[in-house]
N, C-alpha and C positions, 0 to 999 in steps of 0.2 A: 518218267516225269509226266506227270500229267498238267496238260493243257487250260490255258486263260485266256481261251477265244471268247469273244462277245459274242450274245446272241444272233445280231446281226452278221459276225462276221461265220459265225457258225452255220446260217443260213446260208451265207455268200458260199463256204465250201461245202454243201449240201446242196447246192445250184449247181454249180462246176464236175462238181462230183456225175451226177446225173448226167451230163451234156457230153458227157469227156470218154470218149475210146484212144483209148494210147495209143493202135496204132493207127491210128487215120486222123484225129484233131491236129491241127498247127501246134507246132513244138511252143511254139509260146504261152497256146494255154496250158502245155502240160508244166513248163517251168513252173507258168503264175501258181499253179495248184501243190506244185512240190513244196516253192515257198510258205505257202499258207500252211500247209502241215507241219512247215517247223516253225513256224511264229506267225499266228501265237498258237496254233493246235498243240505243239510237242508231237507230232505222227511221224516220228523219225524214219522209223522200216518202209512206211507208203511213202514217203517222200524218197528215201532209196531207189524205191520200186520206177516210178514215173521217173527217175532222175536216170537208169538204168534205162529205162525203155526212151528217152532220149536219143540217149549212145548206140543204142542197137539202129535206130533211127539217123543219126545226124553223130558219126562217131567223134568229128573234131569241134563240138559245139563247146566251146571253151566256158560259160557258164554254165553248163550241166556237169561239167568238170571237177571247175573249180565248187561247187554246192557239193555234189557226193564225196569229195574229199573230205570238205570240211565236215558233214555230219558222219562218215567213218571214223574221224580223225575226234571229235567231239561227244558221238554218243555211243560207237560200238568199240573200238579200241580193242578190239583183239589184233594179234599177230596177219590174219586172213584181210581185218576190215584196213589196217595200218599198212601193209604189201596193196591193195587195191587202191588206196588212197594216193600212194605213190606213185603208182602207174598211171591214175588219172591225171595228177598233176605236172609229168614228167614233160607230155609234149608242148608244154603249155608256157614252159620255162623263159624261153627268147622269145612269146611272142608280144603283141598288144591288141589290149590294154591288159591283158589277164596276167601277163609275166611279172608282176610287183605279187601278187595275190598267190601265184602257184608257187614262187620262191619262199614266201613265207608261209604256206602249208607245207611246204615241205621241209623247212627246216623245224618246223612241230612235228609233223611226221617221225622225222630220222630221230630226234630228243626222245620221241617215241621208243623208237626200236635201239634206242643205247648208243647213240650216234656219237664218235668227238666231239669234244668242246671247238676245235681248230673246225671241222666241219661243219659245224653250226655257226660258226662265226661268218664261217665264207659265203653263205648260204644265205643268213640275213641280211651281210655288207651288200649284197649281190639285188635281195630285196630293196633295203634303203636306196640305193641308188637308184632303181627304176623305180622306186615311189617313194620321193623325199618327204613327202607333207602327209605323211600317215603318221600313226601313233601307233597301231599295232607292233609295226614289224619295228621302227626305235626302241620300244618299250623290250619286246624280245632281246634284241640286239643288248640292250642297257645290263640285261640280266645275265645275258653271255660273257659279257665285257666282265662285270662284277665278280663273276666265276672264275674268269682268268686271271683274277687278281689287278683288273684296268680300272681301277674306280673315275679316276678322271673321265675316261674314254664313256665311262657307262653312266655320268650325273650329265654328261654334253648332249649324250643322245636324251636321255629323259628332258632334260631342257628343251631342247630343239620339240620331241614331240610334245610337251605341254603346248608348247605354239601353234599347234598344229589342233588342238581341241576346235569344235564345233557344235552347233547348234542343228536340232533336225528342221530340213527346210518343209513347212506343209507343204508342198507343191510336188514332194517329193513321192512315184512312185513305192508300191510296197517291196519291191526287187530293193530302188534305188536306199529307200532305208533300212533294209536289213545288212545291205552289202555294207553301210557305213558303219552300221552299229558290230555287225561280225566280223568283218573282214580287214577295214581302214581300221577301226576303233576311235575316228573321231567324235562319234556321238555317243559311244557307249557308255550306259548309266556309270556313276563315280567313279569316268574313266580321267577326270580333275582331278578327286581329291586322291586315288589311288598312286598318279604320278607323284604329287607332293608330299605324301608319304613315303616313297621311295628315295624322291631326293632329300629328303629328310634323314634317312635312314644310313644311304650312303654318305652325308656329308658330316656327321655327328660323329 
């Protein structure tokens, strides 16, 4: 997938790029740069790379975690990247604020690798409850329910997360809006009209 960086922002990681030794920069500029490689560059493998040289760094850094999950889990999907993505996300489970976000990469994870339907269920009830006011992991949930033949159970969750949509705040960090638009799903694009098409869909 190739990248719809702006000139400017193309500059900004062509600044950072230059300035940046993984292993002696502050873990924080390495994040900021791992981010900008996946949005809006698309530089998945270098965002890998710095997101790895993190952990080698700072192994329980719970946002360099939860990010190399999600782009294993989203743009390499093999068997290797899907087992690594797990493992990132495993210790991450009970804790906070990260424990709503690792539960729900890991139950795309394991849906991944052929998981139960019962497993995956347990997995995102496990997510919703430590982050009710998300839309990601409801919407998941919604889909598992519909699977198991819960339709009710699965138009309540889509209800509930439609409630839960938002607006990107300007104010907001480039970390803080990628994490809503990938992770929460409250701001992600026609992530409105895609719920009411489902409840649509289930209640017809």
């Amino acid at each position: 997938m190739s990248g719809h960086a702006s000139p400017s922002e193309s500059r900004e990681i062509e600044a950072r790029e230059k300035r940046l030794d993984p292993a002696l920069s502050p873990i924080d500029d390495l994040l900021e740069l791992a981010l900008l490689y996946v949005e809006p560059a698309h530089r998945e493998d270098e965002a890998i790379r710095l997101l790895e040289a993190v952990l080698q760094r700072d192994p329980f850094n719970g946002e360099a975690r939860l990010w190399l999950a999600y782009i294993l889990l989203h743009f390499r999907m093999d068997a290797p990247a899907l087992a690594r993505a797990r493992d990132a996300v495993t210790p991450l489970l009970d804790t906070h604020p990260y424990g709503g976000a690792a539960t729900l990469l890991l139950a795309e994870v394991r849906d991944e690798q052929g998981a139960g339907l019962a497993e995956r269920i347990h997995i995102l009830e496990r997510s919703v409850a430590q982050e009710p006011d998300w839309v990601s992991n409801r919407q998941d949930l919604s889909r598992a329910y519909s699977e198991a033949g819960r339709n009710e159970d699965a138009l309540e969750q889509l209800r509930r997360a439609l409630n839960s949509i938002s607006s990107v705040d300007p104010t907001w960090t480039g970390a803080k809006r990628n994490f809503e638009e990938s992770i929460t799903g409250r701001t992600a694009f026609g992530a409105e009209a895609r719920l009411r098409q489902e409840i649509y869909e289930l209640s017809v």
